[in-house]
Each structure stands twice: as C-alpha cells, then as structure tokens.
DSSP file (Angstrom, degrees, kcal/mol; ACC not computed):
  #  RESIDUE AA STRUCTURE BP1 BP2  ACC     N-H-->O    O-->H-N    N-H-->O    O-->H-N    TCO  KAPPA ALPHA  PHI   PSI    X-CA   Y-CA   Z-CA
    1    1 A X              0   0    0      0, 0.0     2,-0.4     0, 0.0    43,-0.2   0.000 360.0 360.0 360.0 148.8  -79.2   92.0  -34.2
    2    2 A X  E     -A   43   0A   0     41,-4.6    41,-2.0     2,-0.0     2,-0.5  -0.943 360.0-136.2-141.1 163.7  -78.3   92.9  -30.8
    3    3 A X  E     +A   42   0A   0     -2,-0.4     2,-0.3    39,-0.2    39,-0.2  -0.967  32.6 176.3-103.2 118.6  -78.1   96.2  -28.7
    4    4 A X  E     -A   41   0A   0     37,-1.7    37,-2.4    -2,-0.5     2,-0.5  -0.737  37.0 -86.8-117.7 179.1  -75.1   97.0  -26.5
    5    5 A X  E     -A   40   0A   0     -2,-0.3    35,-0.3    35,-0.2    30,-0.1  -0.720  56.8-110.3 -65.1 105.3  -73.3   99.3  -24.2
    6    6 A X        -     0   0    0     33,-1.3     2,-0.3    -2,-0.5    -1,-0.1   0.163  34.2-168.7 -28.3 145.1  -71.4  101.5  -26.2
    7    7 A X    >>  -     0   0    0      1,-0.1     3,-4.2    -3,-0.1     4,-1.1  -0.979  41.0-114.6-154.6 140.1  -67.4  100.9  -26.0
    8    8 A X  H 3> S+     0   0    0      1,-0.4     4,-2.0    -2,-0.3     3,-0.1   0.742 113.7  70.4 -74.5 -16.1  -65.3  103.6  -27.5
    9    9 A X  H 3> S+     0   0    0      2,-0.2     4,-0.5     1,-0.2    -1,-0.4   0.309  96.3  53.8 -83.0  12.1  -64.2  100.5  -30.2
   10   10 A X  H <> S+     0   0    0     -3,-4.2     4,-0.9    21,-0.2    -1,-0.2   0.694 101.0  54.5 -93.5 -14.9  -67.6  100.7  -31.6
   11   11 A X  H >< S+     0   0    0     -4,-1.1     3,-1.3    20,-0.3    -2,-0.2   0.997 114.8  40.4 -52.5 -70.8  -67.3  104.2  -32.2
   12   12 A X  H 3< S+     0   0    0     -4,-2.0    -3,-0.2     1,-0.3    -1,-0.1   0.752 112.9  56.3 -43.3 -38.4  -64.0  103.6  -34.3
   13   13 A X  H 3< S+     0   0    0     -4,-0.5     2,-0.4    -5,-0.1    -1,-0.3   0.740  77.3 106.4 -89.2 -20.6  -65.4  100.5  -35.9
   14   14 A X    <<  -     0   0    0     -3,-1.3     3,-0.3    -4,-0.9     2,-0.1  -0.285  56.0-168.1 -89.5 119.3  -68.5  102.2  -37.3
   15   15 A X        +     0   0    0     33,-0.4    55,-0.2    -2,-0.4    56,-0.2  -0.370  50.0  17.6 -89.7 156.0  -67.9  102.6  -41.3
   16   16 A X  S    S-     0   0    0     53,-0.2    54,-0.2     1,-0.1    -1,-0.2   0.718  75.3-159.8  65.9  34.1  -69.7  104.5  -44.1
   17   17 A X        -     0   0    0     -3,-0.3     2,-0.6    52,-0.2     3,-0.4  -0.133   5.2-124.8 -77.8 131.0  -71.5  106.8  -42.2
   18   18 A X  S    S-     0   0    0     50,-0.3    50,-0.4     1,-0.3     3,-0.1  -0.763  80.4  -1.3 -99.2 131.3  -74.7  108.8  -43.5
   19   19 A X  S    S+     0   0    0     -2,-0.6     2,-0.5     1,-0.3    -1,-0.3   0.850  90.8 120.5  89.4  46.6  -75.4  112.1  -43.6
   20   20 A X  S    S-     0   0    0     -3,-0.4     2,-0.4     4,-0.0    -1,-0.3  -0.934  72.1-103.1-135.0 135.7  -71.8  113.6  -41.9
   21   21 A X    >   -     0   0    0     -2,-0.5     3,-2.7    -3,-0.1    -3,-0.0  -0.785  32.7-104.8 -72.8 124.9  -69.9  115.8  -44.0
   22   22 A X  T 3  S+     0   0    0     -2,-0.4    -1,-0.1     1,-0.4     0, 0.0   0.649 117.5  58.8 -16.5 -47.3  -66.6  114.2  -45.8
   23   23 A X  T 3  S+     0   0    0      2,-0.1    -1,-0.4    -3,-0.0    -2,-0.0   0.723  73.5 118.4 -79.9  -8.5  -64.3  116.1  -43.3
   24   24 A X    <   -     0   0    0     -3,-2.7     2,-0.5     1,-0.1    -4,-0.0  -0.207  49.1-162.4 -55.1 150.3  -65.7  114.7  -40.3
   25   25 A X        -     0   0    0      2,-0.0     2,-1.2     0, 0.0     5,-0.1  -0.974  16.4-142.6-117.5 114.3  -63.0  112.8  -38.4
   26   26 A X        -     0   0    0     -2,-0.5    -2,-0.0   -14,-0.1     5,-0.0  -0.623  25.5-171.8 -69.4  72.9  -63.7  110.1  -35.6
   27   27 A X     >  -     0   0    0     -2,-1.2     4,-2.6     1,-0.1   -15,-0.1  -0.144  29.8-122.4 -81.4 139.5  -61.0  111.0  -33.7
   28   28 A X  T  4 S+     0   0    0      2,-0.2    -1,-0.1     1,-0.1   -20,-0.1   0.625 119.7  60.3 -80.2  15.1  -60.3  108.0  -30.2
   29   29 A X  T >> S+     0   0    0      2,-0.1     4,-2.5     3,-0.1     3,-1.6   0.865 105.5  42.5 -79.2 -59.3  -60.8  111.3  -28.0
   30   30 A X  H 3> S+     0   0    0      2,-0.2     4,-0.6     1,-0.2    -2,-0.2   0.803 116.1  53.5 -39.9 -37.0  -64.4  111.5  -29.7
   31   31 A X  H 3X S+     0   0    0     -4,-2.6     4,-0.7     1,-0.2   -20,-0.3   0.541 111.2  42.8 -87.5 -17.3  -64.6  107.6  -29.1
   32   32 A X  H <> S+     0   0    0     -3,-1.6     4,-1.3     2,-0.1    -1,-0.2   0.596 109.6  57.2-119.1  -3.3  -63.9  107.7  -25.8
   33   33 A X  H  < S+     0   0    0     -4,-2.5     4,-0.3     2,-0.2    -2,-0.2   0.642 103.2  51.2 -35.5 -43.8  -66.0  110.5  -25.1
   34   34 A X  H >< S+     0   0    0     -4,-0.6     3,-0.7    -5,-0.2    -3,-0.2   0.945 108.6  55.5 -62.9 -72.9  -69.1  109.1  -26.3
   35   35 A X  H >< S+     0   0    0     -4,-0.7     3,-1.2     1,-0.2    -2,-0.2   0.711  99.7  57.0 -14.8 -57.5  -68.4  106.1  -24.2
   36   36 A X  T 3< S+     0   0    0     -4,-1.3    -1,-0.2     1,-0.2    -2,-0.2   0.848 104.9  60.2 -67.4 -26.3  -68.2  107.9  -21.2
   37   37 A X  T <  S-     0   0    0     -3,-0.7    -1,-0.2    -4,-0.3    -2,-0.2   0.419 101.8-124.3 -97.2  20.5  -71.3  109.0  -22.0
   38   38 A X    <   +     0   0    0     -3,-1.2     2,-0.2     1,-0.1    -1,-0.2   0.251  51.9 124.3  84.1 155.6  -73.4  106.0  -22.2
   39   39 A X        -     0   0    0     14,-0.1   -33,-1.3    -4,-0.1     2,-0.4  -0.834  48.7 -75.5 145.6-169.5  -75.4  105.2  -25.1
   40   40 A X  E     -AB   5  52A   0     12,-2.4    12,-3.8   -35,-0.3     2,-0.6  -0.918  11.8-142.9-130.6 142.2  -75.7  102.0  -27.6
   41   41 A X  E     -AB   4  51A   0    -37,-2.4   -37,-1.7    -2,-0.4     2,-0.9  -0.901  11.9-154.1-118.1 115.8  -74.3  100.1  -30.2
   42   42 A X  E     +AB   3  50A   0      8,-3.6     7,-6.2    -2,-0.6     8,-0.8  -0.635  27.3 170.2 -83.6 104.3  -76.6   98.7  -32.7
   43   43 A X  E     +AB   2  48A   0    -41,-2.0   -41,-4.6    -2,-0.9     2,-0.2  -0.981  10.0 177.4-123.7 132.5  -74.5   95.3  -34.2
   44   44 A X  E >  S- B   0  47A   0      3,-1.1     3,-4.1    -2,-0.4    31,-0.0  -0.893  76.4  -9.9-140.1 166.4  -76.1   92.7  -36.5
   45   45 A X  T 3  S-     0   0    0      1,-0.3    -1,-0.1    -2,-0.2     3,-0.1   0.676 133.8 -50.8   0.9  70.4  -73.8   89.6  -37.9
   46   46 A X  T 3  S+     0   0    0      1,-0.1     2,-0.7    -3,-0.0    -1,-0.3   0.285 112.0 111.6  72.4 -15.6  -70.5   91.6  -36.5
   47   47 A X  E <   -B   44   0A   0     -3,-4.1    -3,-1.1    24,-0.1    -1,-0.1  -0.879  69.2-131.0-117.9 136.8  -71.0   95.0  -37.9
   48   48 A X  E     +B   43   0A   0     -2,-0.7   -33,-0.4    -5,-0.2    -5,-0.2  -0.387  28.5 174.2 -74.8 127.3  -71.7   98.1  -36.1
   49   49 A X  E     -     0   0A   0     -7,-6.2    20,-1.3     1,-0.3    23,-0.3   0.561  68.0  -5.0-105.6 -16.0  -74.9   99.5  -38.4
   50   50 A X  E     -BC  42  68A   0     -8,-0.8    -8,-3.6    18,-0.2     2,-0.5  -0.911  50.8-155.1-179.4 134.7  -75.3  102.4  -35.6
   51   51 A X  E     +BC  41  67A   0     16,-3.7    16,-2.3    -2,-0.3     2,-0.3  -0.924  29.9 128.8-120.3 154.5  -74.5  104.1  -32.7
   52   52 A X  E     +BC  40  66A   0    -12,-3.8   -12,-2.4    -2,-0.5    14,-0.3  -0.956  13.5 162.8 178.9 151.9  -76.3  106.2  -30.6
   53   53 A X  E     - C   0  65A   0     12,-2.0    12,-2.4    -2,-0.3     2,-0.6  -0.772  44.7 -73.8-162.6-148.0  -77.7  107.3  -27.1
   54   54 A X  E     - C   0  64A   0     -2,-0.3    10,-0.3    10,-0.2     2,-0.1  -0.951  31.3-144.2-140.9 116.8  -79.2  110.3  -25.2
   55   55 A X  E     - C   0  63A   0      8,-7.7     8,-1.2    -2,-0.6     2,-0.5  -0.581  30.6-112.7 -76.7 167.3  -77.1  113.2  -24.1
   56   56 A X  E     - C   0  62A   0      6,-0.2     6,-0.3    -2,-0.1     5,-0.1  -0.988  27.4-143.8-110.8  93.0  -78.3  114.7  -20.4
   57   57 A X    >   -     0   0    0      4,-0.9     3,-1.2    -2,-0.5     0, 0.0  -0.107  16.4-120.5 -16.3 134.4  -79.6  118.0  -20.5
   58   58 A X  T 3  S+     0   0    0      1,-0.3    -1,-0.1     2,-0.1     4,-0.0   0.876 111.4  51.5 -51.0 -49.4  -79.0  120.6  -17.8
   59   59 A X  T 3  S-     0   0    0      1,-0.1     2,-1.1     0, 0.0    -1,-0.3  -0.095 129.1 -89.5-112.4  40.2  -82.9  121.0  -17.0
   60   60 A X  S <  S+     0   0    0     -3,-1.2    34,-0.2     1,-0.2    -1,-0.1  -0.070  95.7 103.5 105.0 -35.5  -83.5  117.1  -16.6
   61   61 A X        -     0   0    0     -2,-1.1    -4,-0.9    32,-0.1     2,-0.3   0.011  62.7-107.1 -71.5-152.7  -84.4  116.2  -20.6
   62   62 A X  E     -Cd  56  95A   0     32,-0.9    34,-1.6    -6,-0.3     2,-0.5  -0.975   5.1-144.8-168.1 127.9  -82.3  114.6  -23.3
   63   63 A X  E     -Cd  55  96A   0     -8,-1.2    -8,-7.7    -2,-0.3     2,-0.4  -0.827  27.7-136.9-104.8 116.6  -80.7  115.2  -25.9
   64   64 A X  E     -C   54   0A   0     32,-3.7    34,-0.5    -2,-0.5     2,-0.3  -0.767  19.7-179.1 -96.5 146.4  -80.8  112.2  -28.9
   65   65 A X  E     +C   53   0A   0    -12,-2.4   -12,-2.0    -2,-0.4     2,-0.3  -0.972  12.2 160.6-133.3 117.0  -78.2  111.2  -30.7
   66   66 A X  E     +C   52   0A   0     -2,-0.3     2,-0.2   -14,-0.3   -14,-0.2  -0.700   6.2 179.3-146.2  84.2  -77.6  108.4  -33.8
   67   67 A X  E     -C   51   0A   0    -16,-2.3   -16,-3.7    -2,-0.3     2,-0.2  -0.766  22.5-168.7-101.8 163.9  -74.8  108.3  -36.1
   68   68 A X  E     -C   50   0A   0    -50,-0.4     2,-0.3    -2,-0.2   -50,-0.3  -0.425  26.9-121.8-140.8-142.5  -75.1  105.2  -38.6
   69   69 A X        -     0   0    0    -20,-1.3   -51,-0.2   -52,-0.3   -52,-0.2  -0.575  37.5-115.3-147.9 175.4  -73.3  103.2  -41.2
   70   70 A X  S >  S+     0   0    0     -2,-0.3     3,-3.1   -55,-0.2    -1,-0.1   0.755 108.7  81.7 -91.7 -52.7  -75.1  103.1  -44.8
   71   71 A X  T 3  S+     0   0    0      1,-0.3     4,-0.4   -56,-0.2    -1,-0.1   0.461  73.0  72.4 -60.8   3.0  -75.3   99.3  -43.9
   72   72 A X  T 3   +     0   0    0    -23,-0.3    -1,-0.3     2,-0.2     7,-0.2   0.754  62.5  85.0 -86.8 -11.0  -78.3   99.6  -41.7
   73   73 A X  S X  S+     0   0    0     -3,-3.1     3,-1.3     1,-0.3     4,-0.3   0.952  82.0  75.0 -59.5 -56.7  -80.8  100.1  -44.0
   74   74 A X  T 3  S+     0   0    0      1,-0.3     3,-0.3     2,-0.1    -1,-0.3   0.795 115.9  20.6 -30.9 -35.2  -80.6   96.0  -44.1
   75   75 A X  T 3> S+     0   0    0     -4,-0.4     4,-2.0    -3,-0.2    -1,-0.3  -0.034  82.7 142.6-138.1  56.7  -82.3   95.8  -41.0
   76   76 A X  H <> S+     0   0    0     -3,-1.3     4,-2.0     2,-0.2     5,-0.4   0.818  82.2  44.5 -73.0 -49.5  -83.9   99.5  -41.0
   77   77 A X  H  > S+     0   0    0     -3,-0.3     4,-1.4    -4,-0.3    -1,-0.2   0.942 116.9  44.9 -84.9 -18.0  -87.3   97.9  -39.2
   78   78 A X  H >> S+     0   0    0     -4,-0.2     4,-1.5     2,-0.1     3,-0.8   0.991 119.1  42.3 -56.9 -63.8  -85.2   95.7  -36.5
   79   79 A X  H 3X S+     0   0    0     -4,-2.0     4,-2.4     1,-0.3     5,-0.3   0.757 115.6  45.1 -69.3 -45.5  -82.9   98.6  -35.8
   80   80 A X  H 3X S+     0   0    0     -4,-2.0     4,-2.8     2,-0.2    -1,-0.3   0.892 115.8  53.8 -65.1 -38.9  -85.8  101.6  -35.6
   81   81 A X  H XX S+     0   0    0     -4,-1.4     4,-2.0    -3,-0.8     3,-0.9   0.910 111.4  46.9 -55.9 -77.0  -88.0   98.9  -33.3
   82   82 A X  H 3X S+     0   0    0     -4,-1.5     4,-1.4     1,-0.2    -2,-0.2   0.559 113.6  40.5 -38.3 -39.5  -85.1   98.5  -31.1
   83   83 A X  H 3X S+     0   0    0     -4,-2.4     4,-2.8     2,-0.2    -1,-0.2   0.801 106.8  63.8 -79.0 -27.3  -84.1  102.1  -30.4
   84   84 A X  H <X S+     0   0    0     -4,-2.8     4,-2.9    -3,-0.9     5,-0.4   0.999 104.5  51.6 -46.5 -59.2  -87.8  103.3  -30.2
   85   85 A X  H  X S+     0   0    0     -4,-2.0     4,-2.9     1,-0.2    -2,-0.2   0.974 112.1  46.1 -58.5 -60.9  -87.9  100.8  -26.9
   86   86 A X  H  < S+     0   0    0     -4,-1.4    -1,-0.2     1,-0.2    -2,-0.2   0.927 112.2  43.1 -63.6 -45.9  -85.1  102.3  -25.6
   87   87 A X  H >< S+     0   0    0     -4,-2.8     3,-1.5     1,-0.2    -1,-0.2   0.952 120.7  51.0 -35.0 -59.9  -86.2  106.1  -26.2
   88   88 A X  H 3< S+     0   0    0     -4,-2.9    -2,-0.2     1,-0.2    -1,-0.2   0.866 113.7  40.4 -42.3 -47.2  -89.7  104.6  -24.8
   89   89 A X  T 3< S+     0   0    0     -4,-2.9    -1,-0.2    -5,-0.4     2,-0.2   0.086  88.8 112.7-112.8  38.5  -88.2  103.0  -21.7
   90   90 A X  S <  S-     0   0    0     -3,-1.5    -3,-0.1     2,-0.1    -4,-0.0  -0.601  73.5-124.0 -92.7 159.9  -85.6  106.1  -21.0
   91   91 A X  S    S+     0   0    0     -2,-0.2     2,-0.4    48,-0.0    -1,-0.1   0.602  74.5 114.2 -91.3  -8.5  -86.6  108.2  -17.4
   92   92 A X        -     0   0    0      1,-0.2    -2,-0.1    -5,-0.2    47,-0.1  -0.636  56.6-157.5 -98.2 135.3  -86.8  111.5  -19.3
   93   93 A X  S    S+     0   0    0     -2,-0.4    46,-2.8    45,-0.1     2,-0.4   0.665  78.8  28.6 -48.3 -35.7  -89.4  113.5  -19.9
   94   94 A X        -     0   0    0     44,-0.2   -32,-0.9   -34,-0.2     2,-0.3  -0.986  61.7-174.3-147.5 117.3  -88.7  115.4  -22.7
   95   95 A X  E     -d   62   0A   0     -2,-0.4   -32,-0.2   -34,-0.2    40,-0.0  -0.724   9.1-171.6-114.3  67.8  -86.5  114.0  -25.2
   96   96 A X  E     -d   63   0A   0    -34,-1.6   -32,-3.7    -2,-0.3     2,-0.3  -0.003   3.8-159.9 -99.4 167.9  -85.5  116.6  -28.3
   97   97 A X  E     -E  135   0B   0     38,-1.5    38,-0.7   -34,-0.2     2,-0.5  -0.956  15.7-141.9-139.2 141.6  -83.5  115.7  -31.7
   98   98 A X  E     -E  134   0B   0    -34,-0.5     2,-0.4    -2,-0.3    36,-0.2  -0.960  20.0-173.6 -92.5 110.1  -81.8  117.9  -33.8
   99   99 A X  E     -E  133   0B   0     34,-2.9    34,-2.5    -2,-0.5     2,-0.3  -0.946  34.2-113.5-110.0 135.3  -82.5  116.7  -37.8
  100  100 A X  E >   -E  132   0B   0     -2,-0.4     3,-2.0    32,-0.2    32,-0.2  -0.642  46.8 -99.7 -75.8 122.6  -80.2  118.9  -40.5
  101  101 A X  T 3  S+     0   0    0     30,-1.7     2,-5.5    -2,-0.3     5,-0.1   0.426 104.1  19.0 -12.6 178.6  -82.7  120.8  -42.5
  102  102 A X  T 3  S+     0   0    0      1,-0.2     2,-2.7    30,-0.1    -1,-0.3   0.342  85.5 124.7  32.7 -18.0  -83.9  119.5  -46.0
  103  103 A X    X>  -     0   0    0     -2,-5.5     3,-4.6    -3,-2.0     4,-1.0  -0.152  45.5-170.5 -81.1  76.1  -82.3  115.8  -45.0
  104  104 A X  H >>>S+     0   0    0     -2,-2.7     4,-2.3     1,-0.3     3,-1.9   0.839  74.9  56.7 -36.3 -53.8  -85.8  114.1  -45.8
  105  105 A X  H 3>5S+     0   0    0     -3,-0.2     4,-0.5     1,-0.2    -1,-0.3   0.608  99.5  56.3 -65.3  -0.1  -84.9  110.9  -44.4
  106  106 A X  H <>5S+     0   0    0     -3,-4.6     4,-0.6    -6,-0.2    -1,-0.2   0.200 111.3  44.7 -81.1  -7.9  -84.0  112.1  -41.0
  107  107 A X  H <X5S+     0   0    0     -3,-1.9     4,-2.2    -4,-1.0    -2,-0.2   0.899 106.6  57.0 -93.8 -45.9  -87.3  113.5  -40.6
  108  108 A X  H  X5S+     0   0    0     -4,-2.3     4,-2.0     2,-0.2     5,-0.3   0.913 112.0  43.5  -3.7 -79.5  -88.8  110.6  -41.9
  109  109 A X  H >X<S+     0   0    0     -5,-0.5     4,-2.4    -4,-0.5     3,-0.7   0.991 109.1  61.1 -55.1 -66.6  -86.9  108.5  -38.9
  110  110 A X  H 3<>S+     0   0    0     -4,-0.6     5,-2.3     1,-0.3    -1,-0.2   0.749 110.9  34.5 -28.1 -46.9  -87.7  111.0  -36.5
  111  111 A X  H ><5S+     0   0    0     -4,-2.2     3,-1.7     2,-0.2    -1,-0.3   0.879 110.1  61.1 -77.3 -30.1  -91.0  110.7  -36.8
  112  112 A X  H <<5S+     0   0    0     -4,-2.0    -2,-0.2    -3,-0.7    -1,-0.2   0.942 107.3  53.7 -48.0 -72.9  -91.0  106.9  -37.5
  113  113 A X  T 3<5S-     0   0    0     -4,-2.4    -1,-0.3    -5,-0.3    -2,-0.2   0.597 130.1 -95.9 -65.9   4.4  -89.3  106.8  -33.8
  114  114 A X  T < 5S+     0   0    0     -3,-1.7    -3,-0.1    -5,-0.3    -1,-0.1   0.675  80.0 137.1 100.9   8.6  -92.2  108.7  -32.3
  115  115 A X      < -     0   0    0     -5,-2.3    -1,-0.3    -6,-0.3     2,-0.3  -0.440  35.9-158.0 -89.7-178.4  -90.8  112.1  -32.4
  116  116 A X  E     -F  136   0B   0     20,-1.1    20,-0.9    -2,-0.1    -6,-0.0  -0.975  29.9 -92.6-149.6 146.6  -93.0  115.1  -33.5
  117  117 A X  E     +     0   0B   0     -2,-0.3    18,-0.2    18,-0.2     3,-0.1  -0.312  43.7 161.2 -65.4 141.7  -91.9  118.7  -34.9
  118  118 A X  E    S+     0   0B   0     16,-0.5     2,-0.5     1,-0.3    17,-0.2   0.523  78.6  24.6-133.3 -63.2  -91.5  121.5  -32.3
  119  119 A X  E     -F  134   0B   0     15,-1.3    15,-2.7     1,-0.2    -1,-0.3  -0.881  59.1-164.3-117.9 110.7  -89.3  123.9  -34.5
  120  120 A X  E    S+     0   0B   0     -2,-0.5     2,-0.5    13,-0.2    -1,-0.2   0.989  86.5  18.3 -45.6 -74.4  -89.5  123.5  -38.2
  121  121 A X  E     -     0   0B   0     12,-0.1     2,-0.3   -20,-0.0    12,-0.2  -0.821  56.6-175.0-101.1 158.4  -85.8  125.8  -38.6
  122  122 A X  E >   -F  132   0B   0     10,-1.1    10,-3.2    -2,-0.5     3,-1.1  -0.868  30.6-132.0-113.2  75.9  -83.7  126.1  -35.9
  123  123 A X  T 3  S-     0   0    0     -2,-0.3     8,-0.1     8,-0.2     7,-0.1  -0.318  83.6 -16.4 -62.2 114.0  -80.7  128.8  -37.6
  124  124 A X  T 3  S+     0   0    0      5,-0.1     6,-0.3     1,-0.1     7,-0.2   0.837  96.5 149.1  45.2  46.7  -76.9  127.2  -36.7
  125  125 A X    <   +     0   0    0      5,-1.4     2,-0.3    -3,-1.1     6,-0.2   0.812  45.9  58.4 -73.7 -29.8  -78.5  125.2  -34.2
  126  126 A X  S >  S-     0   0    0      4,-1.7     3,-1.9    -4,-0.2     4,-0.0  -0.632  98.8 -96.3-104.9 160.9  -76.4  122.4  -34.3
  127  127 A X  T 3  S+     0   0    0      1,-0.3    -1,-0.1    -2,-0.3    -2,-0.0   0.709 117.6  56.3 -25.3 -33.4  -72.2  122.2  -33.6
  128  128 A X  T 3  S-     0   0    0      1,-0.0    -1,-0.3     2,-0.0     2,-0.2   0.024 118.8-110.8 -94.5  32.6  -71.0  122.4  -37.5
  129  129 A X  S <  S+     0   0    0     -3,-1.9    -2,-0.1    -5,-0.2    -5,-0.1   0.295  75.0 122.8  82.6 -22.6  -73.0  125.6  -37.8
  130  130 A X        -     0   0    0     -6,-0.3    -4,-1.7    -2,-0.2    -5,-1.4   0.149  66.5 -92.2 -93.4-166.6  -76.0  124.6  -40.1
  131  131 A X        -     0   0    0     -7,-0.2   -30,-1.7    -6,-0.2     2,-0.2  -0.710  41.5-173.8-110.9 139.7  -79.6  124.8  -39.5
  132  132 A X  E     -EF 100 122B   0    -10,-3.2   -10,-1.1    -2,-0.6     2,-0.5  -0.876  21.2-132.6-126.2 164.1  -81.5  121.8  -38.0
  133  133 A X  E     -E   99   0B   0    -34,-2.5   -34,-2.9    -2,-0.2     2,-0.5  -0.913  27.3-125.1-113.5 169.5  -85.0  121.3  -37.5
  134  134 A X  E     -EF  98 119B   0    -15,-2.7   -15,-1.3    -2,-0.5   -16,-0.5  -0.809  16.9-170.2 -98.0  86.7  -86.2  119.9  -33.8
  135  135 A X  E     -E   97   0B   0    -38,-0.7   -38,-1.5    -2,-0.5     2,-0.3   0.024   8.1-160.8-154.2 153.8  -88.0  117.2  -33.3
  136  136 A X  E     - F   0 116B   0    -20,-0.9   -20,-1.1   -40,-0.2   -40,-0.1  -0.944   9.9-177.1-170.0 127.3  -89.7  116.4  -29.2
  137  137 A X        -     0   0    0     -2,-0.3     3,-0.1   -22,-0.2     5,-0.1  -0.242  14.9-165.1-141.2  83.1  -90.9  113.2  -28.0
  138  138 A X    >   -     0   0    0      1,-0.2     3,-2.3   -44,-0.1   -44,-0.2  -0.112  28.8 -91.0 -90.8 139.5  -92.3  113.7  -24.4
  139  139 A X  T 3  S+     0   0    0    -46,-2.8    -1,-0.2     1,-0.3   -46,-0.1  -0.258 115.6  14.4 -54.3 133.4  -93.2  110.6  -21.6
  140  140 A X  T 3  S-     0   0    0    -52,-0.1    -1,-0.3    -3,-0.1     2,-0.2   0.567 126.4 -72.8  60.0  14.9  -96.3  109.7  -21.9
  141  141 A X    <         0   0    0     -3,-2.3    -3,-0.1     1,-0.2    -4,-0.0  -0.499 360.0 360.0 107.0-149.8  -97.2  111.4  -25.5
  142  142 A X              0   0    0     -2,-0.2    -1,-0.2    -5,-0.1    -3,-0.1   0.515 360.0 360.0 -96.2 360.0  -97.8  114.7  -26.6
C-alpha cells in the first residue's frame, strides 16, 4: 500500500464509495478541485481504496476530509496507520471532522485516528444539509 499526491485521476478512479448518498456525482471539475487542493491517495495493488486530505481553515486549523471505496476495509489497519501519520505530522493545530450523525462507523474511525468529540449534533452542518457530529484532534493532545 502506498500514499500519494492526489491527482484529479484518482479522484475519478475511486469506485464504490461508502457512506455518499446514490445521487452524488464525481464530476472532473470536483476532481480537479480537490487536486488543487492537496491531499492523498491511498492505493494498494492498483486500486484507489481512499482519498483524502485537510482543507485550510481561515483561522489557521484544518478541516479533514476522506472519501473511500468499500474496498478498503482489506487493508482497514494499513490504511487508518497511514493517514493517522499524516494527520500527526500535519503543521496545524487544530484539526476538526465532520462525521454524519448516527453513521457508527465514522465515529468509530474518528476516534480510531485520534480524534475526540467536541459537538455531539452539529444541525445542517455539513454541504448536503444533514446533521454531523464534530470530531477535534489538536497538536500535541487534548
């Protein structure tokens, strides 16, 4: 398994996707959007299992971000080691996620990666409207 620089064809290539609502589209305006904004492509034997980075907050934290293919649970403990080190060895202080309410296994991960709850609901926090909860992982621990 390897980590790379995001390239807007790993955005396109990434299949099956968890937890995205049916209508989502991966448009190559989205793909090269993404790109431009730095981030990683998680690939093991040829297939993108995940992509994912840290948006740049106005007042100097980060915003995480991860979408992933169904096909990463095969390598669920590589893939979580590896993006923890990068979260770890990112310059920002304050690092938040947005997880969609009720979706146990994204809280699960969250915490798994070192994050900790700061707002159980968050109401029509995230772009599609719904309610997320927030999740914090701050330099040098809580």
């Amino acid at each position: 398994m390897e980590f790379v620089t995001l390239k807007p064809e790993h955005v396109m290539g990434l299949r099956n996707l968890v937890a995205v609502h049916s209508t989502f589209e991966i448009t190559q305006e989205i793909a090269n959007e993404l790109a431009d904004l730095g981030g990683y492509a998680a690939i093991a034997d040829g297939e993108i299992l995940g992509i994912g980075g840290v948006f740049p907050q106005l007042w100097g934290g980060g915003l995480a971000w991860a979408w992933l293919s169904r096909s990463w649970r095969k390598h669920a403990n590589e893939t979580t080691s590896g993006i923890k080190r990068i979260l770890d060895e990112s310059d920002y202080p304050r690092i938040e996620v947005g997880v969609l309410a009720g979706f146990k296994a994204g809280h699960s991960w969250a915490k798994r990666l070192g994050f900790y709850l700061e707002t159980p609901v968050a109401r029509r926090w995230g772009p599609d409207g719904l309610d997320y909860s927030i999740y914090v992982k701050l330099k040098g621990g809580v």
